[in-house]
C-alpha positions in Angstrom: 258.2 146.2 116.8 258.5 146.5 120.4 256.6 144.0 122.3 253.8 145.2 124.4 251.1 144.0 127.2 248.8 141.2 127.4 245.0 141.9 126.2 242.4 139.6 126.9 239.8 138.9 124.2 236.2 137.9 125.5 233.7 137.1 122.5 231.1 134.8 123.8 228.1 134.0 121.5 226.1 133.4 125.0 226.3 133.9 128.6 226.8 129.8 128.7 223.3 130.0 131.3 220.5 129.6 128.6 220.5 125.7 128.2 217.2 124.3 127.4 215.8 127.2 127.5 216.9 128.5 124.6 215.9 126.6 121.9 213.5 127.3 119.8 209.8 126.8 120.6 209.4 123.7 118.2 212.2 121.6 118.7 212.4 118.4 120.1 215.3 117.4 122.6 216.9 114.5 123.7 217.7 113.1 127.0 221.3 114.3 126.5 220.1 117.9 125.6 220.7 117.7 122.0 218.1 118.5 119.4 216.5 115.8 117.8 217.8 116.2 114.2 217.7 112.9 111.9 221.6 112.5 111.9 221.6 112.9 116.0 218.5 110.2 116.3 220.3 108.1 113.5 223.3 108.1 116.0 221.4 107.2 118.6 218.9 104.0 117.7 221.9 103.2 115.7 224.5 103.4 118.5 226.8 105.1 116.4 229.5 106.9 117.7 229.4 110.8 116.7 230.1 112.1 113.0 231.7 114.9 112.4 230.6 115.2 108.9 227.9 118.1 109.6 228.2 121.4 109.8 226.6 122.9 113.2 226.7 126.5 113.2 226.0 127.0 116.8 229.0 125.5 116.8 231.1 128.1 115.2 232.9 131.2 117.3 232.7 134.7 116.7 234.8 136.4 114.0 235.2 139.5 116.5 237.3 137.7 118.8 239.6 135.9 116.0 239.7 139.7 114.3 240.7 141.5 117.7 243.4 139.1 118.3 245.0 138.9 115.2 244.8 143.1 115.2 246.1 143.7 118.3 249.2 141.3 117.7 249.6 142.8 114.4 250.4 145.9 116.7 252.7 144.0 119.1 249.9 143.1 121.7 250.1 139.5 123.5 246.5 138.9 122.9 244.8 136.0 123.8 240.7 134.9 123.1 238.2 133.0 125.4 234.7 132.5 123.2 232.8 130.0 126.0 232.8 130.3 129.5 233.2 126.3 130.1 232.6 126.7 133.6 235.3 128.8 133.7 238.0 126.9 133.2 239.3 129.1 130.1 239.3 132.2 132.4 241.2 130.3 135.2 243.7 128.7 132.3 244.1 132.3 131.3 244.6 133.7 134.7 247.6 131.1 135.5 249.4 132.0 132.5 248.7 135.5 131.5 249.0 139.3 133.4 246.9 141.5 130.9 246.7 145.2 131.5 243.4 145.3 129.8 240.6 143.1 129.1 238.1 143.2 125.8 234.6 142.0 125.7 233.0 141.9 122.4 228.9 141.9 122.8 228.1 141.1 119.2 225.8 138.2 120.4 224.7 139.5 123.8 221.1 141.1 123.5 220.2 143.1 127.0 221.9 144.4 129.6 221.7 141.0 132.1 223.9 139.2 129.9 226.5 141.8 129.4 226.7 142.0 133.3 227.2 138.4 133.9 230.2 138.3 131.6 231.9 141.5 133.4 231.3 139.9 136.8 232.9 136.8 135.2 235.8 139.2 134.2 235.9 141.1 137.2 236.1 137.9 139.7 238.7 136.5 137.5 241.0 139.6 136.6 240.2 141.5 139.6 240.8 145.3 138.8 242.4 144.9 135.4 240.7 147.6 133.0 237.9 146.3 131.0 236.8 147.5 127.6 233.4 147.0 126.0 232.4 147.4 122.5 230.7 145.9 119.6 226.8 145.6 118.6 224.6 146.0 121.8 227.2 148.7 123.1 226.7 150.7 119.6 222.3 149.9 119.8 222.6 151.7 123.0 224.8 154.9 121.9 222.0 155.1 118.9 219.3 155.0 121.2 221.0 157.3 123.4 221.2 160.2 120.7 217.5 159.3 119.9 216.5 160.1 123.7 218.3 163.4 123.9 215.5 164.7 120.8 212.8 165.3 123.8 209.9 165.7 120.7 210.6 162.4 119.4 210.7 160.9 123.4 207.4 162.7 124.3 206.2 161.0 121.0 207.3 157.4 121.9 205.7 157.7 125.2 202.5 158.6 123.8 202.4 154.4 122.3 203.2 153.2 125.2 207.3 153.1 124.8 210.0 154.3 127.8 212.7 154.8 125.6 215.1 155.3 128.5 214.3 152.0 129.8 216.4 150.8 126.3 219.4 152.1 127.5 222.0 151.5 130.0 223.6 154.8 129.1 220.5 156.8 130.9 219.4 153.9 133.5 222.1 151.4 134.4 223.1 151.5 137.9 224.8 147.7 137.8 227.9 147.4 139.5 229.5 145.6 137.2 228.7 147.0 134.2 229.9 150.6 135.7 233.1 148.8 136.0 234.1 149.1 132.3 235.0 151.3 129.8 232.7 151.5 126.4 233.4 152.0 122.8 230.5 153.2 121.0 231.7 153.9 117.2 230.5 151.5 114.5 233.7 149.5 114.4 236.2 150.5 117.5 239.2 149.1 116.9 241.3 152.2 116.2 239.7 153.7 119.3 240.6 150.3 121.2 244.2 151.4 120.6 243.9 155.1 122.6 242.8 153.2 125.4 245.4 150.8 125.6 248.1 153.4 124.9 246.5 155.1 127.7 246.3 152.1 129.8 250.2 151.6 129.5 250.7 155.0 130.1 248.8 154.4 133.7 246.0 156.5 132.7 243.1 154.6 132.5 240.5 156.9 135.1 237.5 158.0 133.4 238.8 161.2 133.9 241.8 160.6 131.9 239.4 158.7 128.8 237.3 162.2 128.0 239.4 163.2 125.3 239.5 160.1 123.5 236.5 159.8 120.9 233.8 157.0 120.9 233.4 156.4 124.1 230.7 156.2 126.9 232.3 156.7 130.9 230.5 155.7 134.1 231.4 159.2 135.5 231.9 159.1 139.9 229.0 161.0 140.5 226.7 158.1 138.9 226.1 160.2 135.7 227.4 158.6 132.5 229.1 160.7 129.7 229.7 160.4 126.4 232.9 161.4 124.4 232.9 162.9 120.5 232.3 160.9 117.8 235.0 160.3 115.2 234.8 158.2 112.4 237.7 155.5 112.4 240.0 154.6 109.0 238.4 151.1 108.1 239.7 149.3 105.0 237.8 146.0 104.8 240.4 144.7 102.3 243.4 145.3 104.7 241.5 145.1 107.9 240.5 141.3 107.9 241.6 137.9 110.3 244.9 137.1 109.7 244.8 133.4 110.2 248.4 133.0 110.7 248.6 134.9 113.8 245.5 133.7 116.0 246.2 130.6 118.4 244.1 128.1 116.9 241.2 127.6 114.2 238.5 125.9 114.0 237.2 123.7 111.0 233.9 126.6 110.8 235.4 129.7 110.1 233.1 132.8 110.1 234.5 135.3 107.3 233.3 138.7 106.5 233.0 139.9 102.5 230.7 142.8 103.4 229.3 145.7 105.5 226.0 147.0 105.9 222.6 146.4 103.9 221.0 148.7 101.1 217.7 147.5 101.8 215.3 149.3 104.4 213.3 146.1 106.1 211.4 147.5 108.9 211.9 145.2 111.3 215.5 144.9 111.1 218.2 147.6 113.2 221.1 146.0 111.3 221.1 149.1 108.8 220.9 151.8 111.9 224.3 150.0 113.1 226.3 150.0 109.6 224.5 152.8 107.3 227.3 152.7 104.9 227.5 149.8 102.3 231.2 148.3 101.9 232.0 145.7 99.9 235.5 143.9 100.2 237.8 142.8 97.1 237.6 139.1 95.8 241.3 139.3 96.0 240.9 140.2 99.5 238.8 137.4 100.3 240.4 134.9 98.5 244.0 135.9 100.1 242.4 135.6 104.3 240.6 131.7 103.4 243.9 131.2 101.9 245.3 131.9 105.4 242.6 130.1 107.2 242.9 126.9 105.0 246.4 127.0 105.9 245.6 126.6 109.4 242.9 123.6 109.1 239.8 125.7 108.4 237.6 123.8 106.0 234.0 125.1 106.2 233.8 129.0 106.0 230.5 130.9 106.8 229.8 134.6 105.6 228.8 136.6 108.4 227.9 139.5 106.0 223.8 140.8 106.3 223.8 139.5 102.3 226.0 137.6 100.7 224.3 137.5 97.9 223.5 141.2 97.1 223.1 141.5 93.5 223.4 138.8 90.8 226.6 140.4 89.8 228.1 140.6 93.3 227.3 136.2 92.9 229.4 135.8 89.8 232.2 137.9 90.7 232.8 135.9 94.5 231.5 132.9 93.2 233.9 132.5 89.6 236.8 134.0 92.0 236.2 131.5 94.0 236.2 128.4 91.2 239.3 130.0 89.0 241.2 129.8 92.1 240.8 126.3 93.1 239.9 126.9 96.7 238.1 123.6 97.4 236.2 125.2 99.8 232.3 124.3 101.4 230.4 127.8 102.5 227.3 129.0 103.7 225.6 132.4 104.5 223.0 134.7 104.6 221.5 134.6 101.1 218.4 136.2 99.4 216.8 133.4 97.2 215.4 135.8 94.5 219.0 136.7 93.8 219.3 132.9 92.3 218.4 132.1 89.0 219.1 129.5 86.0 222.6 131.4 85.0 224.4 131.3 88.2 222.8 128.3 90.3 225.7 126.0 88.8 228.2 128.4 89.8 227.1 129.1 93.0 227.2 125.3 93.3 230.5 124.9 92.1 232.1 127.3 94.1 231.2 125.1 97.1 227.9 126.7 98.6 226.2 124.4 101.0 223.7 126.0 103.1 222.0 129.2 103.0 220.1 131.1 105.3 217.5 133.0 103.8 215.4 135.8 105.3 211.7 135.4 103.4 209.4 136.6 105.9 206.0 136.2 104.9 204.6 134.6 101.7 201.9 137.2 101.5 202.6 140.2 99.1 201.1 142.8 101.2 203.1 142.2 104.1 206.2 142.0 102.1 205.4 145.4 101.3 204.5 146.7 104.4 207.7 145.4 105.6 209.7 146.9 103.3 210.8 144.1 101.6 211.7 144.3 97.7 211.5 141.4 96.3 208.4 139.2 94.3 207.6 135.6 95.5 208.2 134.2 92.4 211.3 135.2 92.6 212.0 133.7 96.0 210.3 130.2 95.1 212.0 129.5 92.1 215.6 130.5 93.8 214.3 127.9 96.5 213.9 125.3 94.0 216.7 125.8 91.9 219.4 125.9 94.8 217.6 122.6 96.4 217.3 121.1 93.2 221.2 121.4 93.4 222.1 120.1 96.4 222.0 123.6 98.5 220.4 123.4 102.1 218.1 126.7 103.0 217.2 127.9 106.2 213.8 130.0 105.7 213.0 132.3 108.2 209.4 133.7 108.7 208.4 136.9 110.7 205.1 136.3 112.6 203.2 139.3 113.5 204.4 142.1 111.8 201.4 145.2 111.3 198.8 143.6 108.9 198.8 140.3 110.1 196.3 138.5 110.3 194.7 134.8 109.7 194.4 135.4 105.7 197.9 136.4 105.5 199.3 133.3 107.7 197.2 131.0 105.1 199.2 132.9 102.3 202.3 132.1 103.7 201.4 128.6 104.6 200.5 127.9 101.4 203.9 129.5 99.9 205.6 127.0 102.3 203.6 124.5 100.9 204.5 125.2 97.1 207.9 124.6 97.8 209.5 121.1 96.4 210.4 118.9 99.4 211.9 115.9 96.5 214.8 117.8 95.9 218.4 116.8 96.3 218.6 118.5 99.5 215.8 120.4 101.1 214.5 123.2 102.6 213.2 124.1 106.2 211.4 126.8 107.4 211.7 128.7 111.1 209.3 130.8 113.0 210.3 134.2 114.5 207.3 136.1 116.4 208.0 139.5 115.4 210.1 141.5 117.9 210.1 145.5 117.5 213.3 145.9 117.7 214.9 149.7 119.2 216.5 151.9 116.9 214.8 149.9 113.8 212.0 151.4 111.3 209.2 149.9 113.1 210.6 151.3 116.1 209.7 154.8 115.0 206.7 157.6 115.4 205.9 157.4 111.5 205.4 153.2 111.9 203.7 153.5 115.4 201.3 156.0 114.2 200.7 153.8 110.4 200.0 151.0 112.3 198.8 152.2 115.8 201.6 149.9 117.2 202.0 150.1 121.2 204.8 148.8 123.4 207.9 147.4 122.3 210.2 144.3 121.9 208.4 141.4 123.6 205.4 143.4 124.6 203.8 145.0 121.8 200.3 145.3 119.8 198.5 146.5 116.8 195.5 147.2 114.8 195.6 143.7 113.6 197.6 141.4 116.6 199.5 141.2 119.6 202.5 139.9 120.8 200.7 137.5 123.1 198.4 136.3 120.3 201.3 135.4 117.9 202.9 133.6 120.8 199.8 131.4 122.2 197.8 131.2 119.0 198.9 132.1 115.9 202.5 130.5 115.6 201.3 126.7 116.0 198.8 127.6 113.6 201.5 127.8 111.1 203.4 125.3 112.4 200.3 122.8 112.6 199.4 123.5 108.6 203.3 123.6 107.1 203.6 120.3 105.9 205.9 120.7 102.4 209.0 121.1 104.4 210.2 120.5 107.9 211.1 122.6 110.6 214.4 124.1 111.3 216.9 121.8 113.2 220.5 123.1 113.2 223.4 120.5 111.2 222.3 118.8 108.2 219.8 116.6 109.2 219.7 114.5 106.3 222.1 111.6 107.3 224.6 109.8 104.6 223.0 107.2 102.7 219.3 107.9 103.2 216.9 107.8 100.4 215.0 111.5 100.0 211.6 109.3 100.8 213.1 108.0 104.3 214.3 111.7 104.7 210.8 113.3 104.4 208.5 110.9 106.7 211.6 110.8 109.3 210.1 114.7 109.0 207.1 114.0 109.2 207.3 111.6 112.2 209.0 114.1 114.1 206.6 117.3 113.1 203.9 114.4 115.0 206.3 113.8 117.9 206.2 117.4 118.2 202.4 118.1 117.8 201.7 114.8 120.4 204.2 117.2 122.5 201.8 120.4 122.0 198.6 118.7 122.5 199.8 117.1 125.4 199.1 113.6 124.3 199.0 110.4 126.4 202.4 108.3 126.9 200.6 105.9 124.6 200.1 108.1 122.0 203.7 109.4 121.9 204.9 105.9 122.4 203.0 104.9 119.1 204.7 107.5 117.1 208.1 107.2 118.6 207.6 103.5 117.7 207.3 104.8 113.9 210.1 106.5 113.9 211.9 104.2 115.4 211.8 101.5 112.9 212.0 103.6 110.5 215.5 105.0 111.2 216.6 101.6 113.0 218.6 99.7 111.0 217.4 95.9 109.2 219.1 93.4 111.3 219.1 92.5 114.1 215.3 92.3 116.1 215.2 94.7 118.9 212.4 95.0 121.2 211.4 98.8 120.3 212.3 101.0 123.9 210.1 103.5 125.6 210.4 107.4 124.2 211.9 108.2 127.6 214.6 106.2 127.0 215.4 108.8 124.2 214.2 111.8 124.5 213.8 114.9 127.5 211.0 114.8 129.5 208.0 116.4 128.9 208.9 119.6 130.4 211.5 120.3 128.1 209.6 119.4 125.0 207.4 121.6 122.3 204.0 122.9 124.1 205.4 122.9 128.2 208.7 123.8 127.6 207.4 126.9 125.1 206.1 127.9 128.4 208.9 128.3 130.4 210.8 130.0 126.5 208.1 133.1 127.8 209.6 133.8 131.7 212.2 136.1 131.9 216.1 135.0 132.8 215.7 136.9 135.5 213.0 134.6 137.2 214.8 131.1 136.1 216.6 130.3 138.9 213.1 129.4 140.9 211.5 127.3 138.2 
């Protein structure tokens, strides 16, 4: 095959800007900006040096970039991949040593238009005038929302709750520089469509004008207009089409693996199934053949990226026995639904080296399951819960705040759902608050949910018959957090150091929830001091005597802690840089 140009491959799972700001609104931090998870405080009183032994999944990169550079070297490309911005220095490494002829930027994990411009002016300053190409999730939202606009009924409709539809997408407002600097590929996947434009490219044809015929795509026209190209579905075969391991320039221990596309379920308050309408599922022998490849390269912990790993209870014994007769030796984690786990596959799913799951459960009220769209019974969910603590599986439980029918009686129900589940377990579960957002192009997003539910406003800014944005926000999301007391809250890694007892475990959690609370109430020194003296000697090792140090010498200062800093969580990026 005939060697071709350089493409750069830009997946970033942030703009690199967020810090402190972004974590979540319950989280402790320490002085060196970590979270205060048990093995990170163990590490500190203890003045142990760092353990690798914990799986982080911030940590981990985005599949998109390892998949774009093993595809487009499969196809005689030199591609090369930069996931984090590291103050540049990747870009600058990249600039010494490479001359693309194109540059691809993956927005799977950028959300709104502000991020996706501080990435191409990070491009643009870097690779000057070198054709950039856009695609993935927030570049498809956009095209969806796009075709929604141009049905003036349904936009005359939206308006009437309080919704500027337009306003959603840079394909209608977006007047940005940078981002009219680029080139966007709209289709569900892209890759094939990535190829025209590089073949175009090298043909030194890469003018909007000379893009129109290609399909997919979305051009910042001279005149300031924007226009969008035909759609054509591409050829996508998940069981040839996957990260060849053997080609990309390095792996890390996480590896993010994908066994499946789209969702059967109809969850109103998710837009994952208005991006991938079509359920595929990939081939065990598929799967097994690319963490074959990745092992071979160093990759130890793999993490399904797939909506639902666990689809049906048949789906679990066919990956999971694959996954045992072949002897992979493998730890894995993913997005799992807990009422697909019962008594005859728990040791299975076990065996085949599941670790961690992360489970979307919502509410713990029936009703608001229902309203949400959510098919599943709570018995169900608990006793999957149980069972996969019970044998040694980690869950992640998220909770949506907020959604229509919410109110006080349904936050007790789903308090005391939290509550029922066992916190004695061989590993545990934690739980995670999300305030509802309403997302575009999702159920909830529609006229037939708006007018149900009399819902007004959108995303961040919203209300309903029974609650408001600002409500769940100020109010009604430390209520929950103040009455869960059966598990703790979410802190990313493990968070249950080697060699502690399950008892030291939970009131290291509950020590912490009070840290967090003294936080929230804004507490005196003394107070917080009394509590960080707790858990202090609890995680300290017997020894030596120490004289116990002040909290400050540990943790962030109060502005960056639960209750002030969930203040500045509410400010727009846009106003950071004067706090």
């Amino acid at each position: 095959m005939d060697k071709k140009g350089s493409v750069v491959i830009v997946a970033p799972v942030s703009t690199g800007d967020e810090d402190i700001y972004m974590l979540d609104f319950f989280q402790l931090v320490l002085k060196d900006a970590s979270v205060a998870s048990l093995p990170n405080l163990d590490r500190l009183f203890n003045a142990r040096p760092p353990s690798l032994e914990h799986v982080d999944l911030r940590a981990g990169n985005s599949m998109a970039g390892y998949y774009l550079e093993s595809w487009l070297k499969l196809r005689g490309y030199d591609a090369h991949t930069v996931f984090e911005w590291e103050g540049g220095e990747a870009f600058s490494r990249l600039a010494r040593s490479v001359d693309p002829i194109a540059v691809a930027l993956s927005t799977t994990f950028l959300m709104d238009q502000k991020s996706v411009a501080i990435w191409l002016e990070r491009v643009q300053s870097t690779f000057g005038n070198v054709p950039i190409i856009v695609g993935g999730a927030y570049v498809r939202k956009n095209k969806i929302r796009l075709d929604q606009i141009r049905d003036m009924d349904w936009l005359q409709a939206m308006r009437e709750f309080g919704v500027e539809p337009t306003l959603d997408c840079m394909f209608v407002t977006c007047t940005e520089a940078a981002l009219r600097k680029a080139i966007y590929i709209t289709s569900e996947f892209g890759e094939h469509t990535l190829l025209k434009i590089l073949e175009r490219i090298e043909q030194g044809r890469c003018d909007c004008q000379d893009l129109v015929g290609i399909p997919n795509l979305a051009l910042p026209m001279p005149n300031g207009t924007w226009q969008t190209t035909a759609e054509e579905l591409e050829p996508v075969n998940l069981d040839t089409d996957y990260t060849r391991w053997d080609l990309v320039e390095s792996v890390v221990g996480l590896v993010p693996i994908r066994a499946s596309l789209g969702c059967p379920y109809k969850c109103r308050f998710c837009d994952y199934r208005a991006l991938h309408s079509t359920m595929r599922l990939r081939s065990p022998e598929s799967i097994l053949e690319e963490i074959q490849l990745a092992k071979s390269r160093g990759g130890f912990w793999f993490y399904f990226i797939d909506d639902n790993a666990f689809l049906t209870t048949s789906r679990i014994s066919q990956l999971t026995t694959a996954i045992i007769q072949n002897s992979l030796d493998i730890e894995w984690g993913g997005f799992l639904r807990a009422d697909r786990i019962n008594e005859t596959n728990i040791q299975n799913i076990y065996a085949s080296g599941c670790r961690l799951g992360v489970c979307g459960i919502e509410s713990g009220d029936l009703g608001q399951l229902k309203r949400m769209g959510k098919q599943c019974r709570l018995e169900s969910v608990a006793r999957g819960i149980d069972l996969a603590t019970e044998a040694g599986i980690r869950l992640s439980l998220s909770f949506v705040l907020g959604f229509p029918g919410e109110t006080r009686e349904t936050l007790d129900n789903t308090i005391a759902f939290i509550n029922r589940i066992a916190s004695t377990n061989k590993n545990f579960a934690t739980y995670r608050i999300a305030p509802l957002t309403v997302n575009p192009i999702s159920l909830l997003d529609g006229v037939e949910c708006r007018r149900q539910y009399n819902l007004r406003g959108g995303q961040f800014n919203w209300s309903h018959d029974t609650m408001t944005r600002d409500e769940v926000i100020q109010t009604w999301q430390y209520y929950l957090f103040r009455h869960a007391e059966a598990v703790t809250y979410e802190y990313y890694g493990q968070d249950f150091p080697e060699g502690w007892s399950i008892q030291k475990r939970n009131e290291a959690f509950q020590l912490r929830k009070q840290l967090a609370v003294d936080f929230i109430d804004q507490e005196s020194d003394s107070v917080v001091q009394s509590h960080f003296a707790q858990l202090w000697r609890l995680i300290r090792d017997p020894g030596e005597s120490l004289e116990i140090p002040s909290w400050q010498a540990y943790m962030a200062e109060r502005m960056f802690q639960p209750g002030t800093r969930n203040l500045l969580l509410q400010v727009d990026y846009s106003e950071l840089e004067d706090i």
